[in-house]
N, C-alpha and C positions, 0 to 999 in steps of 0.2 A: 746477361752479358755485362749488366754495368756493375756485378759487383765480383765476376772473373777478370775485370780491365781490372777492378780498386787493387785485386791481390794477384796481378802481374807484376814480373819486374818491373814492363815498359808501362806503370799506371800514368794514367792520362792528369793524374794530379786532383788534390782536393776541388780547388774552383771548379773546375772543369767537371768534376764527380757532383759537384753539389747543383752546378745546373740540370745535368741529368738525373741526379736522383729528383728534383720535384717531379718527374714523368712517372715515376712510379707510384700505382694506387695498391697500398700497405695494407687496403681491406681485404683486396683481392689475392696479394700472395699470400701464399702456405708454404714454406720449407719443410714442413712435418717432420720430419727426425733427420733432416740435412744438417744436421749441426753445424759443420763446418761455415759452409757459406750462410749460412743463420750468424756468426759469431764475425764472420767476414762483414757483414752488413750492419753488424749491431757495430760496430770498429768504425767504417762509414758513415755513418750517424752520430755517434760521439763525436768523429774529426769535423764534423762540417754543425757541430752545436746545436744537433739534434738528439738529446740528453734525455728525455723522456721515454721517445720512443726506441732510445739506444736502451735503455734498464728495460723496457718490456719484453724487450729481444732477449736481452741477456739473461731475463729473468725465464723464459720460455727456454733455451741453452739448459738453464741448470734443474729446473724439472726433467730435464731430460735425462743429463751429466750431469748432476751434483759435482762430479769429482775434475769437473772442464777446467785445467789450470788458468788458461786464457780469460773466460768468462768468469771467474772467481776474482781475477783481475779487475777487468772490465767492470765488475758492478762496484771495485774498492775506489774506480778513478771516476766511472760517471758521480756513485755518491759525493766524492768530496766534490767533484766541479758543480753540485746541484746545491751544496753549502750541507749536506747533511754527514756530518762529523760521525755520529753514531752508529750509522748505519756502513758506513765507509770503516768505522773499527768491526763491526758484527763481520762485513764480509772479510776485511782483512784478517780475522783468527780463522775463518772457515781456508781461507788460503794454504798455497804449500808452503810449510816451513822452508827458510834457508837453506843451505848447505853448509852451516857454521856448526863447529864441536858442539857447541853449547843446543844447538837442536836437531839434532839426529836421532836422541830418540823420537822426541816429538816425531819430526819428520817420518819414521818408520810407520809410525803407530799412524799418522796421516796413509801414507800409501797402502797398510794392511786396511784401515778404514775403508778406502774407497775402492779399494782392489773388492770386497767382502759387498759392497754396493753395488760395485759393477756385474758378479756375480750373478748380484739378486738380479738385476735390469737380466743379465741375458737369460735367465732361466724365463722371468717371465715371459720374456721376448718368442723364447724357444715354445713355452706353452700355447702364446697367442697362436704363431703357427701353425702348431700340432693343430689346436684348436680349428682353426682355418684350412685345413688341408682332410682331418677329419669328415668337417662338415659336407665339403665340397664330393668326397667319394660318396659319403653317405647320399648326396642327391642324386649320384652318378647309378648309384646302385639301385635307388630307387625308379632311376626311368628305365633304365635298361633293365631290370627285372619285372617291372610292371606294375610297380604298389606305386601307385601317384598319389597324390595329396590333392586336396581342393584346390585349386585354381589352375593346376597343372596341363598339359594339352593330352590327352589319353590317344596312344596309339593301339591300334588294335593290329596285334602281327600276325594274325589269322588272315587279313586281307591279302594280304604278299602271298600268300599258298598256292 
């Protein structure tokens, strides 16, 4: 709830965010591939000069989306507000090029990059499931035709006769 309020229009305000976020235990969330509200909270944390745990956030974003323009962002302004110059230029060239003559190509060659990244993400993505939906019949087949596995509960459909 408290980081659908941050990114309302009607948001209840930093202060007002930042005594609600101490109530959250950060060990116990998982966003898992929620990117969005992952990058909404890592935004959160930055504003209220929680800079630390804002770049863990952001850094967990771009393992995900390498190509997340927001979150490319986000680690080029936590870097410089954490004093770290160098690392604030590394994420600034990973960023989207301008919209200026002078980089467009660049720019292009940035959107075919991560279009080509994105790609790979969804195929894996695509595999993990196959994988997953595979396994799942193959168990299905297995009780329902009668070949169980060690530890399995064995019906006998003789009994029903």
């Amino acid at each position: 709830d408290l980081i659908h309020e941050h990114c309302s229009v009607d948001s209840p305000g930093t202060a007002e965010s930042n005594g609600r976020l101490e109530e959250v235990d950060f060990d116990k969330l998982d966003l898992g591939k929620w990117i969005e509200p992952a990058h909404h909270l890592a935004n959160l944390l930055a504003k209220t000069d929680r800079l630390a745990e804002s770049k863990a956030w952001t850094e967990e974003i771009l393992a995900e989306k390498p190509w997340h323009v927001g979150a490319l962002s986000m680690m080029r302004i936590v870097c410089l507000r954490l004093n770290d110059e160098e690392a604030a230029m590394k994420w600034a060239v990973k960023g989207l090029p301008g919209l200026s003559p002078q980089s467009r190509t660049w720019r292009s060659e940035w959107v075919q990059e991560n279009m080509d990244l994105a790609k790979e993400k969804l195929a894996e993505l695509q595999k993990d499931l196959t994988d997953k939906i595979v396994a799942k019949i193959e168990i299905s087949v297995r009780i329902t035709s009668g070949v169980m596995t060690e530890g399995m509960i064995v019906f006998d459909d003789s009994a029903w006769q």
